[in-house]
SEVEX-476622 format. One line per 10 residues: their letters; for each residue y, x, z of N, C-alpha, C, O. Coordinates in nm, 2 decimals, decimal comma. Layout:
<rs>
A = Y:X:Z:Y:X:Z:Y:X:Z:Y:X:Z; ...
</rs>
This chain:
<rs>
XXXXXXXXXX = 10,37:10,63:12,71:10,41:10,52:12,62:10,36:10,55:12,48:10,36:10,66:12,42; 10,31:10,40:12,43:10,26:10,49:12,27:10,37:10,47:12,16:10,45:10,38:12,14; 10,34:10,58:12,07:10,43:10,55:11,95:10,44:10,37:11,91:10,39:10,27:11,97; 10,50:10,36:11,81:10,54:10,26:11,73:10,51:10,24:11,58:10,49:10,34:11,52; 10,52:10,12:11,49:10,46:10,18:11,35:10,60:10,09:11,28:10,64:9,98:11,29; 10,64:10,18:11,22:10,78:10,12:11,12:10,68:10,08:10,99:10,59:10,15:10,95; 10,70:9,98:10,94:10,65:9,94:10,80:10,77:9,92:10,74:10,86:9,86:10,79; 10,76:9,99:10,60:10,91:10,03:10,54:10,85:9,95:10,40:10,75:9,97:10,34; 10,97:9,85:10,38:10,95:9,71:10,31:11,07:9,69:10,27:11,13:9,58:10,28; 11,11:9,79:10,21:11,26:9,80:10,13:11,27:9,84:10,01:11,37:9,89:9,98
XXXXXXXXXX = 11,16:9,83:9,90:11,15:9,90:9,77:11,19:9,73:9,69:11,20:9,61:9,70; 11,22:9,85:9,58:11,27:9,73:9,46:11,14:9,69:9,40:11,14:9,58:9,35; 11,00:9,76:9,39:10,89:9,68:9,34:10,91:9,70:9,19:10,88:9,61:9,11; 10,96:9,81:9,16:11,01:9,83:8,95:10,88:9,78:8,90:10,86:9,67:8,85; 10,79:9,91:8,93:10,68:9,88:8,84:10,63:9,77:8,84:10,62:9,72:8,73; 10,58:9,70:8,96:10,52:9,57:8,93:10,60:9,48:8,87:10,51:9,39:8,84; 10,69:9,45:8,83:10,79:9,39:8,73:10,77:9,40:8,64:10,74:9,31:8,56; 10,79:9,57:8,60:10,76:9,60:8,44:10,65:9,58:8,39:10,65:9,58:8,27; 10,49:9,54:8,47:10,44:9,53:8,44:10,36:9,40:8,42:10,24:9,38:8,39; 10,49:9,28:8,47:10,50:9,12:8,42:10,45:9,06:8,53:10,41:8,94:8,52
XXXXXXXXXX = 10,44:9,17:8,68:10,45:9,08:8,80:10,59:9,00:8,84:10,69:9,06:8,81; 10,60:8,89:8,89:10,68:8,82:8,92:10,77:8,83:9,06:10,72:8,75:9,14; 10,86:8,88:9,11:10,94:8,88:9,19:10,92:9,03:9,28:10,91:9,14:9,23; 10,92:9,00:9,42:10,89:9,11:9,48:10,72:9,14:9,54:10,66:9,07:9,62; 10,68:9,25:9,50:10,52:9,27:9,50:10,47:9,19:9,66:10,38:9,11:9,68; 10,56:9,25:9,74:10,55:9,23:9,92:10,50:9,08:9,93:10,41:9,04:10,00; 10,56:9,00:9,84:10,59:8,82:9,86:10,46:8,83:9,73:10,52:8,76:9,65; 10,38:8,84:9,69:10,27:8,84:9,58:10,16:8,77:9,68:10,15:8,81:9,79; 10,11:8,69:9,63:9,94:8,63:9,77:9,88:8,71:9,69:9,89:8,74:9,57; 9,80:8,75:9,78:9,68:8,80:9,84:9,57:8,68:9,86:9,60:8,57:9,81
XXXXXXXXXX = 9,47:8,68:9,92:9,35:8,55:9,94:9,37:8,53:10,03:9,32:8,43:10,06; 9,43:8,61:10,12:9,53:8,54:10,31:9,65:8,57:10,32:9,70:8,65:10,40; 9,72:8,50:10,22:9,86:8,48:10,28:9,89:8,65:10,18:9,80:8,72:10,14; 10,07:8,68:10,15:10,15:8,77:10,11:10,06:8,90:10,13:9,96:8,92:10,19; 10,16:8,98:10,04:10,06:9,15:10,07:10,15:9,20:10,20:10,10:9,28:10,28; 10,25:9,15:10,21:10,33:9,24:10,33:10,30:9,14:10,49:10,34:9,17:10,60; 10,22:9,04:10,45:10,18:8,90:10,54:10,08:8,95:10,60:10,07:8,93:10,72; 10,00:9,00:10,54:9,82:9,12:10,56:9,86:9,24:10,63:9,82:9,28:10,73; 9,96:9,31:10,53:9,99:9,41:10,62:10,04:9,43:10,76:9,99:9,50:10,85; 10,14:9,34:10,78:10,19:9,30:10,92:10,11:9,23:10,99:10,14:9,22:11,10
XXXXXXXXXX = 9,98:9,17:10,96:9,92:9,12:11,04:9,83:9,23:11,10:9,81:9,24:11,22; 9,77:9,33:11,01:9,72:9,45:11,05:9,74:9,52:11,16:9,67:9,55:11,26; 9,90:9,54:11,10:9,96:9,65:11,21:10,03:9,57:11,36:10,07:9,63:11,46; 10,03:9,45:11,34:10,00:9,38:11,49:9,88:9,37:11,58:9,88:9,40:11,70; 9,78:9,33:11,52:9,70:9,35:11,57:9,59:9,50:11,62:9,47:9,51:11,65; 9,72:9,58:11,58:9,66:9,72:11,67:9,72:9,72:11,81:9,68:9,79:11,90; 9,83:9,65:11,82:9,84:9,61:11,93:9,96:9,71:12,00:9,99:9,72:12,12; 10,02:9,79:11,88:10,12:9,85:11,89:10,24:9,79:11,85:10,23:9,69:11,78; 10,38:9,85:11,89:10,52:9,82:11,85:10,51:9,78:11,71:10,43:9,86:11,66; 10,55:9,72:11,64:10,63:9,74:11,51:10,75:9,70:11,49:10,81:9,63:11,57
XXXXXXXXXX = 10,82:9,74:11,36:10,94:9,74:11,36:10,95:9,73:11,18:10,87:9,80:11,12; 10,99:9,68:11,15:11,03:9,66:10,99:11,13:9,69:10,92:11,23:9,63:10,96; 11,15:9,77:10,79:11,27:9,77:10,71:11,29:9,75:10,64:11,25:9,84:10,57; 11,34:9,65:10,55:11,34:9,56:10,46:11,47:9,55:10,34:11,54:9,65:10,31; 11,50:9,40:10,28:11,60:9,47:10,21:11,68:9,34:10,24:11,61:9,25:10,29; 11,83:9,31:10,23:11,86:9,23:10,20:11,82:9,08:10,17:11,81:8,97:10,23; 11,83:9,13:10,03:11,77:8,99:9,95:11,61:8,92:9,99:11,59:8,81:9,97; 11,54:9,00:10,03:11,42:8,98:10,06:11,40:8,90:10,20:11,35:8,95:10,30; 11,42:8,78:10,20:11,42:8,68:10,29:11,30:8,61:10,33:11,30:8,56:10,44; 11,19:8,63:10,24:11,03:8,58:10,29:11,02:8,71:10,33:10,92:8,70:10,41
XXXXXXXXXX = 11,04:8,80:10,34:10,99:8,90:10,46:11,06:8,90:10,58:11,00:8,93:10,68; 11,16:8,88:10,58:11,29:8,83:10,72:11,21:8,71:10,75:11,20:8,70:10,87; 11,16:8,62:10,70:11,16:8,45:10,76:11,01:8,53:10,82:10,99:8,49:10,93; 10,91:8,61:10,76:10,77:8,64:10,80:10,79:8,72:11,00:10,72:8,72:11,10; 10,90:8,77:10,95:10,91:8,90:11,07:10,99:8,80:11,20:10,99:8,82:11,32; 11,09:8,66:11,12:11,12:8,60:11,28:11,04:8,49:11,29:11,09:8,41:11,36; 10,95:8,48:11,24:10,84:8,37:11,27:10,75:8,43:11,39:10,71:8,36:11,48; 10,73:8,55:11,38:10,63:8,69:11,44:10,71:8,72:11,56:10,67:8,74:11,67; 10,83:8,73:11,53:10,93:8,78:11,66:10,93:8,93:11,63:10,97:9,01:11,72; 10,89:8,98:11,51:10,90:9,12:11,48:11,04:9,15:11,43:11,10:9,10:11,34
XXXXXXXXXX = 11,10:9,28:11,55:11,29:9,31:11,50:11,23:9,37:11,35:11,13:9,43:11,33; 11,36:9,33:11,24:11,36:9,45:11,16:11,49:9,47:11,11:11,58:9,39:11,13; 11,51:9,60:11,04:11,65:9,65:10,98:11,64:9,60:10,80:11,56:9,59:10,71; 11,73:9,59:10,83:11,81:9,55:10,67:11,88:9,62:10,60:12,00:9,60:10,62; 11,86:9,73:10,50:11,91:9,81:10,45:11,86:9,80:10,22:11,77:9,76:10,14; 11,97:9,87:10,22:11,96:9,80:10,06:11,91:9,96:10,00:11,98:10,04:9,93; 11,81:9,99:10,04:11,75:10,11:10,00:11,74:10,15:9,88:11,69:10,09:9,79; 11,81:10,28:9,89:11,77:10,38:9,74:11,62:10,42:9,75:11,56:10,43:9,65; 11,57:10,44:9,85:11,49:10,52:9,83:11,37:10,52:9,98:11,41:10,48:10,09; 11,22:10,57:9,96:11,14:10,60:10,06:11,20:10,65:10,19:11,18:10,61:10,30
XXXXXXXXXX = 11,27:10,76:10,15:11,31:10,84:10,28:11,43:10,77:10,37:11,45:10,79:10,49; 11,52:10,68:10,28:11,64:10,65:10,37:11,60:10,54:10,44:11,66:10,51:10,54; 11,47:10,46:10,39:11,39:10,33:10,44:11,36:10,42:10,61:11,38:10,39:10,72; 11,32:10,50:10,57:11,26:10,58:10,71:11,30:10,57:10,78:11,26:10,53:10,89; 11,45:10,65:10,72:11,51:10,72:10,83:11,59:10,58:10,91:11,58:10,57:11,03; 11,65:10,49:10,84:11,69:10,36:10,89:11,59:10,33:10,99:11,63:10,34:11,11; 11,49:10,28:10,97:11,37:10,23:11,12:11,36:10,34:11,20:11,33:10,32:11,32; 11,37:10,47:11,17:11,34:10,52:11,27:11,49:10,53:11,38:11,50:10,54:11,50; 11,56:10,53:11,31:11,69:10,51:11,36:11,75:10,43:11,43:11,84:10,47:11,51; 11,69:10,27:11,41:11,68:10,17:11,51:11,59:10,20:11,63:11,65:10,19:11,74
XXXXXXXXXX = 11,49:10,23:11,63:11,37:10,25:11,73:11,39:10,39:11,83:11,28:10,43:11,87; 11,49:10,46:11,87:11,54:10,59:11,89:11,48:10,62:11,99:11,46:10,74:12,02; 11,44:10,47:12,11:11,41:10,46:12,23:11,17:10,51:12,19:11,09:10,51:12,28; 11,16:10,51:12,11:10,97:10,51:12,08:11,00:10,64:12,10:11,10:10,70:12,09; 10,86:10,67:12,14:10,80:10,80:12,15:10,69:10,85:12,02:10,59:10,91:12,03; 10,74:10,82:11,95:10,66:10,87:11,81:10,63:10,72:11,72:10,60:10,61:11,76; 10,65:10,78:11,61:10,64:10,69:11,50:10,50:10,68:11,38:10,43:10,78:11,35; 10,49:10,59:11,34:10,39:10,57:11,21:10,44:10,49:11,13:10,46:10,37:11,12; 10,47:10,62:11,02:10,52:10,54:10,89:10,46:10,42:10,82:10,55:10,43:10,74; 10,41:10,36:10,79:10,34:10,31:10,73:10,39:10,19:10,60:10,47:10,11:10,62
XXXXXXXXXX = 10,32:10,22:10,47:10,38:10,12:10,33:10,37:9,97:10,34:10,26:9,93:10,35; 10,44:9,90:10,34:10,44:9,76:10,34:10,30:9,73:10,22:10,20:9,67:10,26; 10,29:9,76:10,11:10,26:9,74:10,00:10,10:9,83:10,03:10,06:9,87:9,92; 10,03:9,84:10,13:9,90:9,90:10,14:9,85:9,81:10,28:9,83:9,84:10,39; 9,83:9,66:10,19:9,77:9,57:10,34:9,59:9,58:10,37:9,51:9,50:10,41; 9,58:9,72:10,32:9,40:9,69:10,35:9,39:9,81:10,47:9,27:9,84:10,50; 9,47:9,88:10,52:9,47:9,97:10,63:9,43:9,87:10,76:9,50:9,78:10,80; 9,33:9,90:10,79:9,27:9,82:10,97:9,34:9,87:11,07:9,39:9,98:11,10; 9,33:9,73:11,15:9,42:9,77:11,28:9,37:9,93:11,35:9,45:10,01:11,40; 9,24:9,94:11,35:9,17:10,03:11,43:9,24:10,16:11,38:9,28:10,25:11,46
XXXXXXXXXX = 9,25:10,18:11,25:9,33:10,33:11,22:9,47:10,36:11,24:9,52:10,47:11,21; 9,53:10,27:11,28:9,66:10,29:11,32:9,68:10,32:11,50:9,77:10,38:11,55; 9,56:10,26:11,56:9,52:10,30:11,71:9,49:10,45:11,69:9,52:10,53:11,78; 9,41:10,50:11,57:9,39:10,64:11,63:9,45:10,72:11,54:9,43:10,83:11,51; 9,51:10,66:11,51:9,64:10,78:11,45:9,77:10,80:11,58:9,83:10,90:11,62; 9,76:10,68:11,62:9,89:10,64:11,76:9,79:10,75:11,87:9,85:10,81:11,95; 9,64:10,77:11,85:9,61:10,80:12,00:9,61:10,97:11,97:9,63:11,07:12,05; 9,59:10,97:11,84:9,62:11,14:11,80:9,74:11,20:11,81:9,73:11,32:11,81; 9,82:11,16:11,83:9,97:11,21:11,86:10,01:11,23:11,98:10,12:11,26:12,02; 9,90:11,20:12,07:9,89:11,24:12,25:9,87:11,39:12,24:9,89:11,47:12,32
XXXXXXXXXX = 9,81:11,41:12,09:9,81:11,53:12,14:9,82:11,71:11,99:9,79:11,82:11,99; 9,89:11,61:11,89:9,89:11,64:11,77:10,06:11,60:11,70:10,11:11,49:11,70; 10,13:11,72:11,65:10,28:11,66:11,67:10,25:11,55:11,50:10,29:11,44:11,49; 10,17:11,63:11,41:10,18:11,54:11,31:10,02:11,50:11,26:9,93:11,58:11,27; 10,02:11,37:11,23:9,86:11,31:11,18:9,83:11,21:11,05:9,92:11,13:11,01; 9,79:11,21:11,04:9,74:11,15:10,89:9,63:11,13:10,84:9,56:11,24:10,83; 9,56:10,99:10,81:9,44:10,96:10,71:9,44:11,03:10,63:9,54:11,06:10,57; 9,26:11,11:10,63:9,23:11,14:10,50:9,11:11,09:10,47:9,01:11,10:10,55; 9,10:11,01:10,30:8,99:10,99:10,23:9,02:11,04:10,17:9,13:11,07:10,15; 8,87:11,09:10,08:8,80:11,19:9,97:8,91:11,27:9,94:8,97:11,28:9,84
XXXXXXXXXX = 8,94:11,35:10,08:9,02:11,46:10,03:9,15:11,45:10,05:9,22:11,54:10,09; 9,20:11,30:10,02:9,38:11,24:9,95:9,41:11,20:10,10:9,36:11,12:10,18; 9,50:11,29:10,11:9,63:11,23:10,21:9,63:11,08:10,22:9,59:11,03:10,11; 9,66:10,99:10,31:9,72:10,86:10,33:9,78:10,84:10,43:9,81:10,95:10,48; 9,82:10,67:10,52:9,92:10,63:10,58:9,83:10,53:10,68:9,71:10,48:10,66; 9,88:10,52:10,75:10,01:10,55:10,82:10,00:10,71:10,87:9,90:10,78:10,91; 10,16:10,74:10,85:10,16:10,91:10,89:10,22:10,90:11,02:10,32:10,84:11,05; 10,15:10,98:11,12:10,20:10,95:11,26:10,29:11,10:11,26:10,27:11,21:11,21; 10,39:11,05:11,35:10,48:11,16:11,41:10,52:11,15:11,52:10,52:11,04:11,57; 10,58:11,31:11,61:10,56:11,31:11,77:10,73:11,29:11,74:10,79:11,32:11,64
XXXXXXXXXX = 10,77:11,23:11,88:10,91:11,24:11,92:11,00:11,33:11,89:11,12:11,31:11,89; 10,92:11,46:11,86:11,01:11,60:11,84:11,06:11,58:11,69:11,16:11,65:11,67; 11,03:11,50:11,58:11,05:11,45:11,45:11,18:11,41:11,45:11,28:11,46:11,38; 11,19:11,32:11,56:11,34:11,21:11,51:11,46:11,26:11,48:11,54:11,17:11,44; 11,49:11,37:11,49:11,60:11,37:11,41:11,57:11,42:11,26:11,61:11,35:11,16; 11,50:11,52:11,24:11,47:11,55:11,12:11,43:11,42:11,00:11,45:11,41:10,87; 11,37:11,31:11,13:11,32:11,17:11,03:11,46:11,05:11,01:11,45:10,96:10,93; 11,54:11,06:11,09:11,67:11,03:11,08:11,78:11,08:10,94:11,89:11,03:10,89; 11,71:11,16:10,92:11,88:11,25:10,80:11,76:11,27:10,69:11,76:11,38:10,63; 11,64:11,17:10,65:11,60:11,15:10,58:11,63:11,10:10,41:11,66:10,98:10,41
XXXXXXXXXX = 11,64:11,14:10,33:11,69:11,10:10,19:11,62:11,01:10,12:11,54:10,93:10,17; 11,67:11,01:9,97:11,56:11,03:9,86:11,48:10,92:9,86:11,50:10,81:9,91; 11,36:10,98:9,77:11,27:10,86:9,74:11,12:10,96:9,77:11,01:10,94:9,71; 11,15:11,04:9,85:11,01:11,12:9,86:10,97:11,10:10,01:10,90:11,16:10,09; 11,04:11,00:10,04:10,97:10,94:10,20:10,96:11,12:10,30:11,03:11,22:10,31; 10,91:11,10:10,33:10,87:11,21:10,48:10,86:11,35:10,44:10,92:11,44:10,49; 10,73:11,37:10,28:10,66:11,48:10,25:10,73:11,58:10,26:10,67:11,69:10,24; 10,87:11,59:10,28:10,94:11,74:10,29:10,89:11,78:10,45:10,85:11,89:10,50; 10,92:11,64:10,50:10,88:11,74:10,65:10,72:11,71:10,70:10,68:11,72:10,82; 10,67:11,69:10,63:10,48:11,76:10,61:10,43:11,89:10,54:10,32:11,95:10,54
XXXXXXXXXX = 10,56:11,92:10,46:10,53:12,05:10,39:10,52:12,19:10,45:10,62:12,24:10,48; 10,41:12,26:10,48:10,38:12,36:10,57:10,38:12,33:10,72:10,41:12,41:10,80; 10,34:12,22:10,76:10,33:12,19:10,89:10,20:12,20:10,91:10,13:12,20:10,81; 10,14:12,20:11,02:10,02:12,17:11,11:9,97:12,03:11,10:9,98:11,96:11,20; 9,91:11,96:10,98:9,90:11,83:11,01:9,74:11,81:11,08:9,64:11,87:11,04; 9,74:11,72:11,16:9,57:11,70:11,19:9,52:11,54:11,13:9,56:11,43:11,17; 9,41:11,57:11,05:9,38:11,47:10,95:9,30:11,39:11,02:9,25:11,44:11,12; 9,25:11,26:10,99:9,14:11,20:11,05:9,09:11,11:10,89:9,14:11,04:10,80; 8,93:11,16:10,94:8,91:11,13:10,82:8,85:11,00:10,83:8,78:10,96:10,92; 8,88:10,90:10,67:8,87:10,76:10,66:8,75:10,77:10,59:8,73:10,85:10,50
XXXXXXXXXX = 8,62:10,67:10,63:8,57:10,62:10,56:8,55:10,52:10,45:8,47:10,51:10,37; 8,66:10,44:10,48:8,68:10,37:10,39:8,78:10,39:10,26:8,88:10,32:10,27; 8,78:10,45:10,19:8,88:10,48:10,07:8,94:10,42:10,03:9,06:10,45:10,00; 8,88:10,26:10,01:8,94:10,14:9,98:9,03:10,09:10,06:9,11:10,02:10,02; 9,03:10,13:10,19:9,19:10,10:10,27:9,32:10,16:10,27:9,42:10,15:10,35; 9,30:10,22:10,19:9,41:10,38:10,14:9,49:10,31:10,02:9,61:10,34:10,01; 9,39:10,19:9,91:9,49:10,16:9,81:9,59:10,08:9,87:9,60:10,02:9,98; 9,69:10,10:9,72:9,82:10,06:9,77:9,84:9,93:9,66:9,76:9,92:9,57; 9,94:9,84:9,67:9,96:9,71:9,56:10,05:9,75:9,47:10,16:9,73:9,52; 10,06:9,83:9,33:10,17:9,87:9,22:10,19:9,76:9,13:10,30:9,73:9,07
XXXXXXXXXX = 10,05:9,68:9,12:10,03:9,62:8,96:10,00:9,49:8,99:9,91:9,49:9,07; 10,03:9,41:8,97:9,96:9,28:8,93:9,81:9,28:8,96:9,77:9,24:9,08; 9,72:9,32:8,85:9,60:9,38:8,84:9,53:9,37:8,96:9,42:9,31:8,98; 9,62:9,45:9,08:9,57:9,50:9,19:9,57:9,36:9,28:9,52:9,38:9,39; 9,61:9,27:9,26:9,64:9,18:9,40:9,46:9,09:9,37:9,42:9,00:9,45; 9,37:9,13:9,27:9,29:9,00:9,25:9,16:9,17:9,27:9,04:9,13:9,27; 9,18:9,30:9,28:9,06:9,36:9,31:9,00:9,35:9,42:8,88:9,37:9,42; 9,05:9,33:9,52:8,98:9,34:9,68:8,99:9,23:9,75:9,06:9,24:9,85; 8,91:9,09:9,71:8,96:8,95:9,77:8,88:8,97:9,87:8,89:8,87:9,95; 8,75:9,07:9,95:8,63:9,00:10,03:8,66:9,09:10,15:8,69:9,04:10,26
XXXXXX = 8,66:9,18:10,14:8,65:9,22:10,27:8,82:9,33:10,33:8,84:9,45:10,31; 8,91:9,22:10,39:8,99:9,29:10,41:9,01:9,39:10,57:9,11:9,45:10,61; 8,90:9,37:10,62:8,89:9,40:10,74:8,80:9,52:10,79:8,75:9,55:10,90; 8,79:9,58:10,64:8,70:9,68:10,64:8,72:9,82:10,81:8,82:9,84:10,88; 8,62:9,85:10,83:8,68:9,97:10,92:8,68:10,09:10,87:8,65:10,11:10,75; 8,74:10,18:10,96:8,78:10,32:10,88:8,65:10,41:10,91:8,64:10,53:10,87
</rs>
């Protein structure tokens, strides 16, 4: 059975506010539809589970995910890590997980297949371009409790620190960014479909 990919879609979005973006970054268009609308379309179309965690108030991501028939949890998150640990916590029945940021819709379906196919044989895996760590971060079954009693706002990185990770490296760098700014939703209108 293959893992599953949680898209954790529970942040307050500060910076893009403060810096005179309008509401929540997730609900921002893109040139196809929302940034969290691209992203979920991505990570469906790898043709794996997903699962979503979101916030409350955030209702265009609820109306996006029962339109799709995609379950998600509802939690009023402090932070990266308890977003986690919440989806992974619903999903108890998957055989491994991939974290992956609501707010990074240029990741291709195809790298989230071999991140899922690396953990057949790899307990932890992860994108790398030019060097930089990225997402989705896959993890083996043996994780879930550790990924359950998750905190904070440092998402996972405690339990990647000194581990065995096996990297797969991205060609495309440009699928690694993430949406912070305003700025960012009008740099990459052409090719969202890039491969890894």
């Amino acid at each position: 059975m293959k893992p599953g990919i949680i898209i954790a879609a529970a942040g307050r979005a500060e910076r893009f506010r403060k810096a005179g973006g309008q509401g929540n970054k997730l609900n921002a268009q893109l040139t196809d539809g929302s940034v969290f609308a691209q992203t979920l379309r991505h990570a469906q179309a790898s043709g794996l589970t997903v699962h979503v965690v979101t916030r409350p108030e955030n209702t265009q991501v609820q109306q996006l995910c029962l339109e799709q028939q995609i379950p998600f949890t509802l939690i009023d998150s402090a932070g990266l890590g308890e977003s986690i640990a919440a989806g992974v916590c619903a999903t108890q029945h998957w055989h491994g997980w991939l974290i992956h940021l609501a707010d990074m819709p240029f990741v291709p379906p195809e790298l989230f297949v071999q991140v899922a196919d690396a953990l057949e044989t790899h307990e932890l895996v992860r994108p790398c371009a030019n060097q930089q760590p990225g997402h989705p971060v896959g993890f083996a079954r043996s994780h879930y409790e550790k990924l359950c009693l998750l905190s904070g706002d440092n998402g996972a990185r405690e339990l990647l620190r000194g581990e065995a990770v096996h990297f797969i490296d991205v060609n495309d760098a440009d699928s690694q960014r993430d949406i912070d700014l305003p700025l960012q939703l009008a740099q990459r209108s052409g090719n969202n479909h890039a491969a890894s």
